[in-house]
N, C-alpha and C positions, 0 to 999 in steps of 0.2 A: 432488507431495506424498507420494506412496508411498516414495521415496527418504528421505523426513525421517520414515516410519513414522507421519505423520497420515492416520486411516483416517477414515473416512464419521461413525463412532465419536465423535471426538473434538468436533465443532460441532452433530451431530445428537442427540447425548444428553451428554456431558457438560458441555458448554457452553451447550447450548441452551435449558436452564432458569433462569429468572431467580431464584428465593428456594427452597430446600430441595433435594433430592437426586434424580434422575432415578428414576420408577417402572422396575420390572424389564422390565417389558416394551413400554415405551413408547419413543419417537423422536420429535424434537421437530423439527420442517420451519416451512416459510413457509405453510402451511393445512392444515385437518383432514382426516385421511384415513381413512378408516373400516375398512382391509383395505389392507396391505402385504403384499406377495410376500416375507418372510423368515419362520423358523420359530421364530426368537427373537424376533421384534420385529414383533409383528403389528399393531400399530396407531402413526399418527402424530397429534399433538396438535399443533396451531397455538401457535409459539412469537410472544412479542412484539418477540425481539431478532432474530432471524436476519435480517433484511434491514436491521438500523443497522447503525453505524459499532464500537457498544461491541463489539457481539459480537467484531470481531477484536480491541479491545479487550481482551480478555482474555488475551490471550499476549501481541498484540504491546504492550502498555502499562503492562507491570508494575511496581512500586516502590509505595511507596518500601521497600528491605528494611530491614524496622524489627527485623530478628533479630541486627545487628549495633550492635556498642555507640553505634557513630556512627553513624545509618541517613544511608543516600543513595538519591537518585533519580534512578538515572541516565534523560539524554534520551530519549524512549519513540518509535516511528513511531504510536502514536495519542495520543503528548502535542504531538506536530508536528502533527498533523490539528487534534488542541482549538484547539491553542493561538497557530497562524496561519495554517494555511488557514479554517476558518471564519469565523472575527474579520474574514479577509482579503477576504470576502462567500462563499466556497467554499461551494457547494450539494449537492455529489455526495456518495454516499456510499461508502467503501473497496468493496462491494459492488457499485455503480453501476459500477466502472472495474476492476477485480481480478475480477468472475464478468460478465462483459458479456453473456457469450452463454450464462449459466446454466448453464455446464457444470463446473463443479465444477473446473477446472483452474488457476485462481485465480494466473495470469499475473505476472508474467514468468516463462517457463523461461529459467532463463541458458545453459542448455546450446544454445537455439533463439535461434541468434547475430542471423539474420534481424527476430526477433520484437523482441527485445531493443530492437535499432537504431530499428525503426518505432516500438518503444513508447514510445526515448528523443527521438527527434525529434519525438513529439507533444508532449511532458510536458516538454521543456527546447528550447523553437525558437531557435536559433543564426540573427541576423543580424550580418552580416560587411560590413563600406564599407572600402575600403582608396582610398587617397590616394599614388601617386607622385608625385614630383616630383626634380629637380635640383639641390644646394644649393652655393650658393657661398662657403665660408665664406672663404676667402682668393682675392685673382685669381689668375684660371689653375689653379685646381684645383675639380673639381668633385666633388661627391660624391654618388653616387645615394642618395634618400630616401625611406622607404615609411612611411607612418602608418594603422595597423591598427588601427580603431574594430570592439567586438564588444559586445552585448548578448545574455544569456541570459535569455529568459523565462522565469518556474517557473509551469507549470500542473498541477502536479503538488499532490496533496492533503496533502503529506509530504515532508519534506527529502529530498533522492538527494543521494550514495544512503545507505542506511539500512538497518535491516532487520528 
C-alpha cells in the first residue's frame, strides 16, 4: 500500500468518519482509545465503519460520474460484492478476507508470486476430469481422443480479477 502512497492517513481519518469532516486531531480505529503514541494525533475515536465492507467502499465502488454529460457507472469491485456475492448468501466481509491477520497489509501483494497462487487457489478451486479414449472414425484408422471436463468455483467476494 505504500507503493500506491495510501498511508495509515487515508482509512484511519479520512475515510474513517461516516457524516461531516474528521476533528484535527482525532483518528478513527475499530475502538476507543484514550492516548495514541503520535504527536499530531493524540487520540482515537471508535469508528462504525472500519470493520464493513462500505468502508473499502469508498475507493473501490465509486460512480456513478454524474460530472459528465452522459454519467456512467462503470462496474465497481464493491458493486460485485453488493450485487452477487451477498445475494449469492456471501457472509464475509472485504475486511474478513483482505486484513485476516489485522496487519494492515491488505493482500494480495502481486509482486509476492507465492501468496498470490495460494490466495488464487483458494478463491477460484480448479477441478479437472479428463477422459481418453481411441476413436474410430473410419476402419483402420484410429485417432487418439482426450475430453477435458473443468469447473471453476468462485469463492471469491468479488469478480477476479478486478480491482
Amino acid at each position: 500500500m505504500k507503493k500506491l502512497n495510501i498511508s495509515c492517513l487515508v482509512c484511519h481519518r479520512d475515510k474513517g468518519i461516516v457524516h461531516g469532516l474528521p476533528r484535527g486531531d482525532m483518528l478513527y480505529g475499530t475502538r476507543k482509545l484514550k492516548e495514541h503514541p503520535d504527536e499530531h494525533f493524540e487520540r482515537v475515536r471508535e469508528s462504525p465503519i472500519l470493520k464493513r465492507s462500505v468502508m473499502c467502499g469508498q475507493c473501490h465502488g465509486l460512480g456513478p460520474n454524474l460530472e459528465f454529460e452522459h454519467p456512467v457507472q462503470c462496474a465497481t469491485l464493491y458493486g460485485s460484492y453488493l450485487n452477487a456475492y451477498i445475494p449469492s448468501g456471501g457472509t464475509k466481509t472485504c475486511q474478513e478476507c483482505h486484513m485476516e491477520n489485522s496487519d494492515h497489509l491488505c493482500p494480495p501483494n502481486f509482486q509476492d508470486r507465492k501468496d498470490v497462487s495460494e490466495r488464487l487457489a483458494r478463491a477460484l478451486p480448479l477441478d479437472v476430469g479428463v477422459l481418453s479414449y481411441v476413436s474410430q472414425i473410419t476402419p483402420g484408422q484410429f485417432v487418439p481422443t482426450v475430453v477435458v471436463n473443468t469447473t471453476i468455483t468462485s469463492r471469491a467476494g468479488h469478480r477476479i480479477p478486478d480491482g
